[in-house]
DRENZAMAR-419474 format. One record per residue (C-alpha): residue number from 0; residue in three letters; chain; x, y, z. Coordinates in nm, 4 decimals. Layout:
BEGIN
SITE  i  aa  ch  east  north  up
SITE  NUM  ALA  A  X  Y  Z .
...
***
This chain:
BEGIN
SITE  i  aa  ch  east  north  up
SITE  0  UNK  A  -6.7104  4.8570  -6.5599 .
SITE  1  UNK  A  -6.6693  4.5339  -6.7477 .
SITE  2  UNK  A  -6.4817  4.5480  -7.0977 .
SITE  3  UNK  A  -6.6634  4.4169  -7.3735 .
SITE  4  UNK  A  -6.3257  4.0888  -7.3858 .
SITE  5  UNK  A  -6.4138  4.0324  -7.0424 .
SITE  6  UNK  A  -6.8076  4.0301  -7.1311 .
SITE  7  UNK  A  -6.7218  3.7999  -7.4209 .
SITE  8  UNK  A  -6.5123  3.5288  -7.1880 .
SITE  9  UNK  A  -6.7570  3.4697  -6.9207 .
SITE  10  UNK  A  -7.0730  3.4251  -7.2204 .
SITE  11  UNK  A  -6.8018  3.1510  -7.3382 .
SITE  12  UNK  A  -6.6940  2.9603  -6.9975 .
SITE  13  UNK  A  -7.0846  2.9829  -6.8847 .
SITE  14  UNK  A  -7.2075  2.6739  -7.1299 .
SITE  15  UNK  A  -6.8850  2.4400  -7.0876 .
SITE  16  UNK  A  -6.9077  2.4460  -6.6963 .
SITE  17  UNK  A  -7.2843  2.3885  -6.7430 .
SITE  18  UNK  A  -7.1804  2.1238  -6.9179 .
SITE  19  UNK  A  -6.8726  1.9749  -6.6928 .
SITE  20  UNK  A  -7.0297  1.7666  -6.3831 .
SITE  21  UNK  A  -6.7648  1.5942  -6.2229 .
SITE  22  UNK  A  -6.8062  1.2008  -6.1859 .
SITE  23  UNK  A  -6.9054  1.0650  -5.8893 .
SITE  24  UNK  A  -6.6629  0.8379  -5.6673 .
SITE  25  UNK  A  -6.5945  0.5200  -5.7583 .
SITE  26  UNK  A  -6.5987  0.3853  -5.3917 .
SITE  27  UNK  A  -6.9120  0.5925  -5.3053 .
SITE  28  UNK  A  -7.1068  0.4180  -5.5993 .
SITE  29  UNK  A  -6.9943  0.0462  -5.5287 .
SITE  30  UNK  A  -7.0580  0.0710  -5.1841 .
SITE  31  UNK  A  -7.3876  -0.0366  -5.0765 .
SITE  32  UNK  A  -7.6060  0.1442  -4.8340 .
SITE  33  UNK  A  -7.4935  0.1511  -4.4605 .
SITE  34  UNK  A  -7.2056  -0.0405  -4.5055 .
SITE  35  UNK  A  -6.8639  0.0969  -4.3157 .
SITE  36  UNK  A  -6.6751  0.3350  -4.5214 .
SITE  37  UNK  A  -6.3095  0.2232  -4.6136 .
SITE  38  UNK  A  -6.0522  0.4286  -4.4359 .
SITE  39  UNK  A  -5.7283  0.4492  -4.6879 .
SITE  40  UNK  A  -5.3991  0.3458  -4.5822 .
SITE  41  UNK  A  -5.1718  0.5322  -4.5625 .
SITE  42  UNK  A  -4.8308  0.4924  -4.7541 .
SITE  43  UNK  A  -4.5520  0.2410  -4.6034 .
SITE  44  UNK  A  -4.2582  0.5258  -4.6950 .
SITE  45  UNK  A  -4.4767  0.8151  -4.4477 .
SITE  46  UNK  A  -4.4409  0.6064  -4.1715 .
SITE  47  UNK  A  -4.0865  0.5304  -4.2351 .
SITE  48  UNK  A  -3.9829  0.8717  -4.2625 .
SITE  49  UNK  A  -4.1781  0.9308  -3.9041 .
SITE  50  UNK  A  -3.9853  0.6948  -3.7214 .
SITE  51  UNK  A  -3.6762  0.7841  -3.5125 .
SITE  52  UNK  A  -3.2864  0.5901  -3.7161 .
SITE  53  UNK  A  -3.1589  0.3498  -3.4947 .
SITE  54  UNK  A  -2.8805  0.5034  -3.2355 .
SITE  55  UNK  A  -2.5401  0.4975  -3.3537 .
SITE  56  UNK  A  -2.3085  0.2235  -3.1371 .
SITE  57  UNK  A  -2.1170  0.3862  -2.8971 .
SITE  58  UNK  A  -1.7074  0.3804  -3.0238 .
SITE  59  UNK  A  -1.4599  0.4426  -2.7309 .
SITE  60  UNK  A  -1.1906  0.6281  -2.8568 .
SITE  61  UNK  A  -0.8382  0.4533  -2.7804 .
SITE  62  UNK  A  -0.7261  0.7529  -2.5407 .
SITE  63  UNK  A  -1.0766  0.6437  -2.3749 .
SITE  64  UNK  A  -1.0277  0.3083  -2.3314 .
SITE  65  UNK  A  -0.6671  0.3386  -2.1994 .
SITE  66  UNK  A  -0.7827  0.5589  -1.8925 .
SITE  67  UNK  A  -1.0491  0.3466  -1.8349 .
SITE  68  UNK  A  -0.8026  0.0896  -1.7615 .
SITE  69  UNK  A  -0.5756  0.2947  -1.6066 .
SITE  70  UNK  A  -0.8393  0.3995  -1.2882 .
SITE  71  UNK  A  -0.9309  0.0362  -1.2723 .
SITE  72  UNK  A  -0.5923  -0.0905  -1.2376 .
SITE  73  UNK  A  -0.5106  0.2240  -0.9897 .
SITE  74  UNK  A  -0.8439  0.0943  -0.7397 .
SITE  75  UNK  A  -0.7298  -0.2705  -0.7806 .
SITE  76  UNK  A  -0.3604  -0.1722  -0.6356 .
SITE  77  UNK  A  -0.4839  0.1038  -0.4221 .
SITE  78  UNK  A  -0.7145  -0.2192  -0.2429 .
SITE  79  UNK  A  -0.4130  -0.4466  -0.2621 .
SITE  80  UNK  A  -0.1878  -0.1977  -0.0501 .
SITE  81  UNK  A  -0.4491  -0.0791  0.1882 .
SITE  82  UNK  A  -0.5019  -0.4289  0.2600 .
SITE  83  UNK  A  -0.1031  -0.5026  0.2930 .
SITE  84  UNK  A  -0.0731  -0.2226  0.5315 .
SITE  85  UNK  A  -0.3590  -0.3042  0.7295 .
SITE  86  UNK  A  -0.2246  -0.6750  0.7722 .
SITE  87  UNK  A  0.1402  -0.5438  0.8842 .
SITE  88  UNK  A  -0.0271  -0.3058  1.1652 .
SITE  89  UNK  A  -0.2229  -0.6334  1.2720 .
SITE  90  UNK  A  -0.0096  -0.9158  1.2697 .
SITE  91  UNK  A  0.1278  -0.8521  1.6251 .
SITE  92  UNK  A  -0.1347  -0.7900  1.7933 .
SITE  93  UNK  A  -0.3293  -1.1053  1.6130 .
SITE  94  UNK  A  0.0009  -1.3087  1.6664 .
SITE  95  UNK  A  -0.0789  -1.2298  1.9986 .
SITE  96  UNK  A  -0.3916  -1.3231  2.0206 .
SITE  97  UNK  A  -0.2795  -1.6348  1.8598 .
SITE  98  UNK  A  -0.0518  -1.7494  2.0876 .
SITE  99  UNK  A  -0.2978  -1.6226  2.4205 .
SITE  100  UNK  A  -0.5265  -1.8636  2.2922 .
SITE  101  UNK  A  -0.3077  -2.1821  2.1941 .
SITE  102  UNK  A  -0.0552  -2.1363  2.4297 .
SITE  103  UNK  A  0.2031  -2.1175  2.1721 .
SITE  104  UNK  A  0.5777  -1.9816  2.2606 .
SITE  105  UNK  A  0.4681  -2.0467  2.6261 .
SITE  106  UNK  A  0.2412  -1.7676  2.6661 .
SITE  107  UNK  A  -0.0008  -1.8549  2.8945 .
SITE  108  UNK  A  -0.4091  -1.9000  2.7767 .
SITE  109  UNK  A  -0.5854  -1.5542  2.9415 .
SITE  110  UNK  A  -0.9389  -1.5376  2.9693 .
SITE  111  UNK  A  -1.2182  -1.7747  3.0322 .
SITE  112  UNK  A  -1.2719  -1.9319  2.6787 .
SITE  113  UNK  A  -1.3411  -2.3502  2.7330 .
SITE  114  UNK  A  -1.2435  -2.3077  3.1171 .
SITE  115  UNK  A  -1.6192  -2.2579  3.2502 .
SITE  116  UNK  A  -1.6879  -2.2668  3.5977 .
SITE  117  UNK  A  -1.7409  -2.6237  3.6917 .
SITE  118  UNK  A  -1.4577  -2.6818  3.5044 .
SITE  119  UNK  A  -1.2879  -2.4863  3.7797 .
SITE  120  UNK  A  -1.2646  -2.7601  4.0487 .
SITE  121  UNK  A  -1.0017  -2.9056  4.2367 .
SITE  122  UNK  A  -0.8471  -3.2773  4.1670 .
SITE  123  UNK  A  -0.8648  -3.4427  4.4158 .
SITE  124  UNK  A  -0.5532  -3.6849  4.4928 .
SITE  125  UNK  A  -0.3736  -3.5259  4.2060 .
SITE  126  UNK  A  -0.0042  -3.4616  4.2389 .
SITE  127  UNK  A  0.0260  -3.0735  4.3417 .
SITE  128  UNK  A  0.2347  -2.8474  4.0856 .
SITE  129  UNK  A  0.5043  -2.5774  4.2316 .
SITE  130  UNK  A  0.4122  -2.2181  4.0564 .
SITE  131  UNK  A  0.6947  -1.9553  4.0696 .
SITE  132  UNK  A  0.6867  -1.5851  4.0276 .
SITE  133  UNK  A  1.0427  -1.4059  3.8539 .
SITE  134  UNK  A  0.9758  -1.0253  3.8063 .
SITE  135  UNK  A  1.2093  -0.7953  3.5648 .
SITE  136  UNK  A  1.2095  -0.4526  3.4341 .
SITE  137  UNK  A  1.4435  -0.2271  3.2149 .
SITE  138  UNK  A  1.6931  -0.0186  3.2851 .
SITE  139  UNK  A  1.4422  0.2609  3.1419 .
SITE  140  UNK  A  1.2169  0.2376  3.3806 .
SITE  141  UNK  A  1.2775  0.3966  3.7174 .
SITE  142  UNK  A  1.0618  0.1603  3.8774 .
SITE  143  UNK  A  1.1291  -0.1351  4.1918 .
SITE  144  UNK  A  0.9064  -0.4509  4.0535 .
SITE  145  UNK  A  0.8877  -0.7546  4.2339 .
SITE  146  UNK  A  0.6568  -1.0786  4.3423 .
SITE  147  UNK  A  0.5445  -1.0989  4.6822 .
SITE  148  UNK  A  0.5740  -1.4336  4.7181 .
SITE  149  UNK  A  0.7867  -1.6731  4.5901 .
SITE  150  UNK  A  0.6071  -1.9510  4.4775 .
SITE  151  UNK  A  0.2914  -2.1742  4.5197 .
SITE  152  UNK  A  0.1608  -2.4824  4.5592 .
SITE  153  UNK  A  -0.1781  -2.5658  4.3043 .
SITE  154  UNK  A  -0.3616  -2.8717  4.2293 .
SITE  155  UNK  A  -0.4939  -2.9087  3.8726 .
SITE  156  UNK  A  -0.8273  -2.6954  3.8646 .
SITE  157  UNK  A  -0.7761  -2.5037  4.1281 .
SITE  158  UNK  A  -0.7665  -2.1054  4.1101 .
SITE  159  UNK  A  -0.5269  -1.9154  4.2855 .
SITE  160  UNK  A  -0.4276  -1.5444  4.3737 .
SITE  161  UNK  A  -0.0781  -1.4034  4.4106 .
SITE  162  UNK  A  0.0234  -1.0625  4.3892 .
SITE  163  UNK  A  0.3306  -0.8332  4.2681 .
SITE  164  UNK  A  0.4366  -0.5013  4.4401 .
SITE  165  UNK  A  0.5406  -0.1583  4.2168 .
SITE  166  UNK  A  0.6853  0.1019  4.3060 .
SITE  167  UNK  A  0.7867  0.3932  4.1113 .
SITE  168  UNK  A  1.1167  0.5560  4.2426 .
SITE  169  UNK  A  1.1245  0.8567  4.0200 .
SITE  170  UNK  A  1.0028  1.1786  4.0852 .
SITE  171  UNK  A  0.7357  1.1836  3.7856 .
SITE  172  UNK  A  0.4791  1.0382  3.6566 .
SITE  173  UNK  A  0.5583  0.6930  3.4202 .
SITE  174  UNK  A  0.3555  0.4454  3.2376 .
SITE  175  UNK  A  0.4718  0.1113  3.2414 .
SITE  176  UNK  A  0.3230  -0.1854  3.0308 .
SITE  177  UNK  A  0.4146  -0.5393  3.0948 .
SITE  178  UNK  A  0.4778  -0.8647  2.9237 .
SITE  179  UNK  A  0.4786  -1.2144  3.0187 .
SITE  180  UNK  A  0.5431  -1.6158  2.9729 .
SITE  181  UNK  A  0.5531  -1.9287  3.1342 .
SITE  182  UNK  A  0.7850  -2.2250  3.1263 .
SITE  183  UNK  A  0.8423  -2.5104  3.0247 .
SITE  184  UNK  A  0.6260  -2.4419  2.6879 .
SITE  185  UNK  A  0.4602  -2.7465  2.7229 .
SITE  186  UNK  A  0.2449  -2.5894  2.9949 .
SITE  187  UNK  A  0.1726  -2.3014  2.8529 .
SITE  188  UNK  A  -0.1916  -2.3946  2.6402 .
SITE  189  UNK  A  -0.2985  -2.5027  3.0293 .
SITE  190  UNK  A  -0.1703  -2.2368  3.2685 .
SITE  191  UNK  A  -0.4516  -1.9729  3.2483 .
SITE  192  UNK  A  -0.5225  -1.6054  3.3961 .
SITE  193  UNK  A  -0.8381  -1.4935  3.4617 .
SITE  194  UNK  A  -0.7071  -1.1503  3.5911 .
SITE  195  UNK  A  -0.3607  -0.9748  3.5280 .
SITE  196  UNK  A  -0.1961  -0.7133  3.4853 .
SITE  197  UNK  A  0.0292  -0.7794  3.1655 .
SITE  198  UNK  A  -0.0462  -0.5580  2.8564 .
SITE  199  UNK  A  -0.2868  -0.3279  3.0344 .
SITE  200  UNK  A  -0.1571  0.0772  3.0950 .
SITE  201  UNK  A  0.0192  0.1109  3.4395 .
SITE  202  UNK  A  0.0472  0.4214  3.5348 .
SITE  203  UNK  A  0.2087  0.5037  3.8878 .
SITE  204  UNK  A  0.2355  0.8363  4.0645 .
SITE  205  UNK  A  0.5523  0.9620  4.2074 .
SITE  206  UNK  A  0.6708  0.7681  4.4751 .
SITE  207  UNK  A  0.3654  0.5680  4.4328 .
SITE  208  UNK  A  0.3474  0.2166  4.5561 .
SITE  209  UNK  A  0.0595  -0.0608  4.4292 .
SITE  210  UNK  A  0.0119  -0.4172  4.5031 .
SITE  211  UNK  A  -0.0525  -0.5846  4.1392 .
SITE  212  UNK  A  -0.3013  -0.9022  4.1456 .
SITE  213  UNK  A  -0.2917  -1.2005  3.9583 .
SITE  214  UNK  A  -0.5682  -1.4965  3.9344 .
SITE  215  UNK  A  -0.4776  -1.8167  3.7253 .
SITE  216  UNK  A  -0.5100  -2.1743  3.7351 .
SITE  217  UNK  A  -0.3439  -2.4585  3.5544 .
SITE  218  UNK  A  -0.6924  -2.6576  3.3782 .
SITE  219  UNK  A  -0.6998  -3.0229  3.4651 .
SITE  220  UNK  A  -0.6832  -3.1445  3.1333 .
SITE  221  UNK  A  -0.3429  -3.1150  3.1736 .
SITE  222  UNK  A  -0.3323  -3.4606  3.3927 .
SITE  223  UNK  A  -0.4571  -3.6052  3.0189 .
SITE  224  UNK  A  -0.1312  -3.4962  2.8163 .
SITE  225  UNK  A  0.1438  -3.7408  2.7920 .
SITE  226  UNK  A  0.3923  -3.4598  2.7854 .
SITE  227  UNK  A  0.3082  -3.3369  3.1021 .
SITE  228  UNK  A  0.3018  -3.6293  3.3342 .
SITE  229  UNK  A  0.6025  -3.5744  3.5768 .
SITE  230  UNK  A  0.5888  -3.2557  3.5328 .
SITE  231  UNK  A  0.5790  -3.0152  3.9069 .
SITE  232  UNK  A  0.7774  -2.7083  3.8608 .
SITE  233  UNK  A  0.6319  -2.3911  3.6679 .
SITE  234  UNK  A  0.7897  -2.0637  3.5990 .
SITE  235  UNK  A  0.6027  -1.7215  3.5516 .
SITE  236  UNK  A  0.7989  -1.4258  3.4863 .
SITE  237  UNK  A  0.6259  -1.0681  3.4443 .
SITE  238  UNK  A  0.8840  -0.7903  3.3075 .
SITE  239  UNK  A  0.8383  -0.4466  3.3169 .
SITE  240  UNK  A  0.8875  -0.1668  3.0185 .
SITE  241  UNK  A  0.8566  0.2188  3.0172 .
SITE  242  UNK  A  0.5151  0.2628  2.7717 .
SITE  243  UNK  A  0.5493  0.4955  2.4836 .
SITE  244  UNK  A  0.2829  0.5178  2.1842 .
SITE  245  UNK  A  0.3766  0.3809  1.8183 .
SITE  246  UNK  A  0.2266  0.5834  1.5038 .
SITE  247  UNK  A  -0.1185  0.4688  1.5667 .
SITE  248  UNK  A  -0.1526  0.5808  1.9002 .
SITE  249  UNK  A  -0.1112  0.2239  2.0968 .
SITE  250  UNK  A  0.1061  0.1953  2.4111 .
SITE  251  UNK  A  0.3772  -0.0264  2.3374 .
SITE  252  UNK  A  0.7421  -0.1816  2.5395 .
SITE  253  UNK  A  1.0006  0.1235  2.5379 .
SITE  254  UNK  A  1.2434  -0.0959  2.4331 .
SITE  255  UNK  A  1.3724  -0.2953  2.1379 .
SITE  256  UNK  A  1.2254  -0.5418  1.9255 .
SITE  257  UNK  A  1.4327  -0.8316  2.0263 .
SITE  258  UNK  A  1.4499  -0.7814  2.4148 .
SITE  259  UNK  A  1.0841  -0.7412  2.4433 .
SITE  260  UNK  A  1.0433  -1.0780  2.2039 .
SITE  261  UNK  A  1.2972  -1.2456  2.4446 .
SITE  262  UNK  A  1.0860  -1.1278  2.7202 .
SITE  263  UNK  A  0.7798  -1.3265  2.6061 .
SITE  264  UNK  A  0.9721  -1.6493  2.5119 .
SITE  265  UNK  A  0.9834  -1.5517  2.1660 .
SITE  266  UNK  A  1.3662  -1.5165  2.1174 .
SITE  267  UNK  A  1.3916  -1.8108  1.9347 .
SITE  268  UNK  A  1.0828  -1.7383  1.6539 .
SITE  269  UNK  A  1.2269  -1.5420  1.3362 .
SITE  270  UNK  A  0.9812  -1.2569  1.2691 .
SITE  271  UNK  A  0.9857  -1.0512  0.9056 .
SITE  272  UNK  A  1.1666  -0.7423  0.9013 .
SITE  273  UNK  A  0.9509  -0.4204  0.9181 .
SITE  274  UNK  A  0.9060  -0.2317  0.6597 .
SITE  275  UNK  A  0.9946  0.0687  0.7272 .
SITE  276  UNK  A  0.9369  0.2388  0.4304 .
***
């Protein structure tokens, strides 16, 4: 049921919203027919506040920054001593190698290289050279080592074969390694082995008895160099050293530093000290 003050309100509102018409839209009535209808923009501060703030710059704190610095100094010395180490375990063996190839400290030039095979021909008419064998070992090694011949006779470019005899006269098993060098030095960066014995694992039975070859010729270039000319004796000397393996697992002379030097012509070169360390 509907009070009578209820009855009374709606009789009032009923002529004013008979009366009310809303007006029409302003665009709606200036725009003519069929055009495109405006699309509102929409407010510059809406977008702004749907956009992502710029990222914040990274800051390092200092504790940051100093360990930062710290691992990249560590792998910059870490390189620098790897690379130290790995140059002391190397330099003999590449001084070696060094003085194989130039004949330097009279060690004789092994291997083929610049001697090719028509290089390996006899001169003719050219004054013949005297080669001699010498043959050593030390007292650590129970072993009889000698050349079987004494010397031989060799014309410039010609190859030759001449052989040593081992023996080992104890009643076990030993490794021997040998070294090796040739005089006068002046020689040396012509007298060449194709085939030897030196620096190579010898390993004789006991009682055991081999015959040891060696193939070499002195190149003919030697004829060219001025401090060669007169020149007809050679001496090769081979000495022998019980083998035993360094840290890194190589077979090395069982003996010490300067005999085995000494033994190679090198007693007169001043080496660095080792670290031992």
């Amino acid at each position: 049921m509907i009070s009578a003050r209820t009855a009374g309100l709606q009789t009032l509102r009923r002529p004013f919203a008979q009366a009310y018409r809303p007006p029409p839209r302003l665009h709606a009535l200036s725009r003519p027919h069929g055009a495109p209808q405006c699309k509102r923009r929409a407010p510059a501060w809406r977008g702004m506040a749907t956009q992502a703030p710029p990222p914040k710059p990274r800051v390092m704190s200092a504790r940051a920054l100093y360990a930062q610095r710290n691992r990249s100094l560590l792998m910059y010395t870490s390189a620098v001593v790897v690379f130290a180490v790995g140059a002391t375990y190397a330099a003999v063996p590449l001084y070696r190698m060094f003085c194989a190839a130039t004949g330097f400290a009279g060690t004789p030039v092994v291997g083929t290289g610049r001697f090719e095979a028509e290089r390996l021909v006899p001169v003719e008419g050219a004054r013949r050279i005297k080669v001699h064998f010498n043959a050593d070992h030390s007292q650590q090694l129970p072993w009889t080592f000698k050349p079987q011949q004494k010397f031989v006779t060799v014309l410039p470019g010609e190859t030759s074969l001449a052989f040593y005899k081992a023996r080992n006269d104890a009643d076990h098993d030993v490794i021997g390694i040998a070294t090796y060098n040739v005089t006068p030095d002046r020689i040396a960066p012509y007298f060449a082995k194709v085939e030897c014995f030196c620096f190579e694992e010898q390993k004789l039975l006991a009682g055991e008895e081999v015959d040891m070859p060696l193939l070499f010729f002195i190149d003919k270039d030697v004829l060219d160099d001025p401090a060669c000319r007169g020149l007809d004796d050679v001496v090769l000397s081979y000495t022998f050293f019980k083998a035993r393996r360094n840290e890194q697992g190589q077979l090395e002379p069982d003996a010490p530093d300067d005999v085995v030097q000494a033994s190679q012509g090198w007693a007169d070169v001043k080496f660095a000290p080792k670290n031992e360390g």
